[in-house]
C-alpha positions in Angstrom: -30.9 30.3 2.4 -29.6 28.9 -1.0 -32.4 28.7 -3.7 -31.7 26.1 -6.6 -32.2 28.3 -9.2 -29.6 30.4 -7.8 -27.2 27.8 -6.9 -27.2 26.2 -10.5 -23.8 26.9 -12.4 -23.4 27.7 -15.8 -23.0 25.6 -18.9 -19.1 24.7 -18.9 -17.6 23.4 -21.9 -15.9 19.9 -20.9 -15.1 16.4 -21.9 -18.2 13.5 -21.2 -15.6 11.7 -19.3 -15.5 14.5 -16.4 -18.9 16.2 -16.8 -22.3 14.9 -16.1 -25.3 15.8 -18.0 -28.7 16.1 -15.7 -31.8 16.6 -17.9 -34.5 18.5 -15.8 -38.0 18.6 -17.5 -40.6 21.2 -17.3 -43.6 18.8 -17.0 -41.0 17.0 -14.1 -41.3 20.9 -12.0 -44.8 21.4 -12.5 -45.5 17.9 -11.5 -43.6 18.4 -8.6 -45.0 22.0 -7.8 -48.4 20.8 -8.1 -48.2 17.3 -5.6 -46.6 19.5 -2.7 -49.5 21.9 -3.2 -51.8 18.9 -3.1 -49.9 17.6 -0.2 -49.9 21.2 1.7 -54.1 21.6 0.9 -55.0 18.0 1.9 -53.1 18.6 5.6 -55.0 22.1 5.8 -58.3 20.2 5.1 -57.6 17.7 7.4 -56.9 20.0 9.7 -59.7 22.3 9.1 -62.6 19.5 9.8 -61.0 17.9 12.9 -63.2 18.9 15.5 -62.5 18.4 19.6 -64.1 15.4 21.1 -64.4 16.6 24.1 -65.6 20.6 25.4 -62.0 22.2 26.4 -60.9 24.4 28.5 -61.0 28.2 28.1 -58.6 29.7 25.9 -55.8 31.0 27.8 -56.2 35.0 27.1 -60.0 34.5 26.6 -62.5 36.5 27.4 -63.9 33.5 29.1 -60.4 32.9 30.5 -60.7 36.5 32.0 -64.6 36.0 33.5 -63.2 32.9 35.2 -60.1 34.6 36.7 -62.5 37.7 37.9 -60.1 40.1 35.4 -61.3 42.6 33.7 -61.5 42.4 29.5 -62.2 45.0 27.0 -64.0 44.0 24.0 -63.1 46.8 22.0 -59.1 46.3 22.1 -60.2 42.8 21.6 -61.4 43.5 18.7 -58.8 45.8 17.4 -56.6 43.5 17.9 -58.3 41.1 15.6 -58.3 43.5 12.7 -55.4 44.5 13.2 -54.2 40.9 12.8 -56.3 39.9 9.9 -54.8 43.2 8.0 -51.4 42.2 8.9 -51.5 38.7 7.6 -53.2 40.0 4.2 -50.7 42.2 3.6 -47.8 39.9 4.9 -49.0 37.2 2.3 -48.9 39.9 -0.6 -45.6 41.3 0.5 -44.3 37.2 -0.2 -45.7 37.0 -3.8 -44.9 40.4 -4.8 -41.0 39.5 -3.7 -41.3 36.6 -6.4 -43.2 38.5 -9.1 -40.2 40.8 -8.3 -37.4 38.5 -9.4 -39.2 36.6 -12.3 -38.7 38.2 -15.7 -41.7 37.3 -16.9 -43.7 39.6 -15.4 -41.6 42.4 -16.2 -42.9 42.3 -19.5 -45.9 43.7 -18.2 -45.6 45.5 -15.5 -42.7 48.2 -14.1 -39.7 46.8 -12.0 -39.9 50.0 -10.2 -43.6 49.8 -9.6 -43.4 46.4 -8.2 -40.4 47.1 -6.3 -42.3 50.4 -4.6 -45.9 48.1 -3.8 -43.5 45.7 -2.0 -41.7 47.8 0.3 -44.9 49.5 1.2 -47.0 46.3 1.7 -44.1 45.1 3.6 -44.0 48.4 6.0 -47.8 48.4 6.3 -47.5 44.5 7.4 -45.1 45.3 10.2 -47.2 48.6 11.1 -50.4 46.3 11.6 -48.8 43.5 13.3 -47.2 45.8 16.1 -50.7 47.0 16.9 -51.9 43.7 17.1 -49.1 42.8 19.7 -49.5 46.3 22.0 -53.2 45.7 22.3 -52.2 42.8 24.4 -50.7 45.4 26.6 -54.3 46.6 27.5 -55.6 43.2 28.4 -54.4 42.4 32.1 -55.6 38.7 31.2 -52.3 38.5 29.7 -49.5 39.8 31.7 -47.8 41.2 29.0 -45.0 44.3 28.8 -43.3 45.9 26.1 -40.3 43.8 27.5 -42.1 40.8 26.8 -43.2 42.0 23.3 -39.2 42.3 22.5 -37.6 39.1 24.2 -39.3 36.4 22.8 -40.9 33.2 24.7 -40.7 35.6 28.1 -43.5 36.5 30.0 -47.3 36.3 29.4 -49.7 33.6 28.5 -48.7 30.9 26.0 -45.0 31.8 25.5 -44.4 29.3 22.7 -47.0 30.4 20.5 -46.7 33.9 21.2 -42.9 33.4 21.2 -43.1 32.6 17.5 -45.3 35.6 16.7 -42.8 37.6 17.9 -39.8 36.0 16.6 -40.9 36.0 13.5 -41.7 39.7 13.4 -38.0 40.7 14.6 -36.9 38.4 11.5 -39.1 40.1 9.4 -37.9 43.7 11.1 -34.2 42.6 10.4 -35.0 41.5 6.7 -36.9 45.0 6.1 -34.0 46.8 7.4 -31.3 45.0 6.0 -32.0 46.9 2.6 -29.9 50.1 4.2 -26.9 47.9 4.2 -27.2 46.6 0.5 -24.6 48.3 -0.9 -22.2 47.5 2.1 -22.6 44.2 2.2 -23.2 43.1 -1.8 -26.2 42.0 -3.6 -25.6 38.1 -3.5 -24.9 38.6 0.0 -27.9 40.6 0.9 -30.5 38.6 -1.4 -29.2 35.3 0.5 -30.1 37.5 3.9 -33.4 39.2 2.6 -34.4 35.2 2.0 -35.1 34.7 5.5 -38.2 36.4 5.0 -40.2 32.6 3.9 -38.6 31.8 7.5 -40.3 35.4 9.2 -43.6 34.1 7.5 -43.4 30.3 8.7 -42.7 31.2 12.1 -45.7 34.2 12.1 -48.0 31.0 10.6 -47.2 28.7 13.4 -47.9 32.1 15.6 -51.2 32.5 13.9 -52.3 28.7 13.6 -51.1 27.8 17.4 -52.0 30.6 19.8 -56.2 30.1 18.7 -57.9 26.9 17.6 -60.1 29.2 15.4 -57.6 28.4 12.6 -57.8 24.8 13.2 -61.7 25.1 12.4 -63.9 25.0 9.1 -64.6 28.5 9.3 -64.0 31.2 6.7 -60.9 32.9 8.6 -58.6 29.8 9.1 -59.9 28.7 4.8 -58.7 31.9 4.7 -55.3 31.7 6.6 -55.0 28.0 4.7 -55.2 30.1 1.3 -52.9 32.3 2.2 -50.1 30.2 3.6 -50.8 27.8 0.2 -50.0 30.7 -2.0 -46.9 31.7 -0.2 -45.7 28.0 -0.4 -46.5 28.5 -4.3 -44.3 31.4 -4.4 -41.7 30.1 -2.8 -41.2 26.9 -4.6 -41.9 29.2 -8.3 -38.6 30.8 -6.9 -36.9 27.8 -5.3 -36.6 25.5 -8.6 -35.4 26.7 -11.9 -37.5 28.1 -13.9 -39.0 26.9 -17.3 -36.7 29.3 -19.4 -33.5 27.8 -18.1 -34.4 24.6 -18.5 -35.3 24.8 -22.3 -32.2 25.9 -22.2 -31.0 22.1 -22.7 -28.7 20.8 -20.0 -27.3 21.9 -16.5 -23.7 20.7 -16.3 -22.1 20.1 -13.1 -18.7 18.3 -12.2 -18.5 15.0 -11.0 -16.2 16.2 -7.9 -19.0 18.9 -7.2 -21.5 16.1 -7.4 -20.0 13.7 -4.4 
């Protein structure tokens, strides 16, 4: 994943007649920032007050779903599970904004590279710590029908493969971004940065995990406003990082060649 504000060449010396001049404001990025945050908490609201016309079914994995099939359910792992969820998404969502606090200068006029650096590997380890528990409760819970084979091949297996599928998808992305910092110096720090990116895409698949497997997200309850907040400040980050930032555009003009430009 290319970011514009690292994609965005230097200032070249060059004629007018072979060099185009695009003026990007800073009133023109927040503008922008600000509608697709609009945009993003609007949908969550919508989303949040839609309510089912109709009584549905039992939620596959339930422990209603269980009581109906005669299977056996244990409240306790249930609950573990839950914790162990909500703890994992906390810290996931922290482990995003950190990543951008990490690469913006101006917070490093405040606070220790190093320091930063250290609270997001460690939120980002405790994240994946929390959110394996949460899957190998599942193991517990014969309402499910899930292995550890399951919990490593996704959409195989189980109750609700495509939700759970993503969960799990998204985790092995994340496993292979964390990881992926052993091979740093191997591989080149443009070329690694460009990998670790595909952390935003760990996180949107564990949201559609999180927001698809139980309708309690989809409700106006203080879990999914929650989960809504989260995911909205994650999108914040990532678009902070994404376009250029205020100091390079004061800096005047980005010049780009026509040839680049068609």
């Amino acid at each position: 994943m290319t970011l514009l504000s690292d994609a965005v060449p230097p200032v070249v010396a060059g004629t007018p007649s072979d060099r185009v001049r695009i003026r990007l404001r800073p009133s023109a990025l927040v503008a922008g920032v600000a509608a697709a945050a609009a945009a993003v908490l609007a949908l969550a609201l919508v989303l949040l007050l839609a309510r089912p016309a109709v009584a549905a079914a039992p939620i596959p994995g339930s422990p209603l779903d269980a009581y109906d099939k005669g299977i056996p359910y244990d409240m306790g792992t249930h609950k573990i599970a839950r914790l162990a969820a909500m703890v994992a998404y906390v810290l996931m969502v922290a482990t995003v904004v950190l990543g951008v606090v990490l690469r913006m200068r101006y917070f490093q006029r405040y606070v220790n590279r190093r320091t930063v650096y250290g609270a997001h590997m460690t939120l980002a380890l405790s994240a994946l710590i929390f959110g394996a528990v949460h899957g190998l409760t599942f193991c517990y819970q014969p309402v499910w029908d899930l292995r550890i084979a399951n919990l490593l091949l996704p959409f195989t297996g189980g109750l609700q493969r495509l939700p759970v599928g993503f969960g799990i998808l998204g985790t092995e992305l994340a496993v292979a971004v964390g990881c992926s910092v052993w091979l740093q110096q191997r591989i080149g720090y443009r070329r690694w940065l460009k990998f670790h990116q595909y952390g935003y895409a760990a996180f949107g698949l564990i949201w559609l995990h999180i927001f698809t497997v139980h309708p309690e997200p989809r409700h106006a309850n203080l879990v999914a406003v929650g989960i809504a907040g989260g995911a909205l400040g994650c999108l914040l980050a990532f678009l902070i990082r994404a376009l250029p930032s205020p100091s390079r555009l004061r800096q005047g003009t980005f010049t780009n060649s026509v040839d680049g430009m068609r």
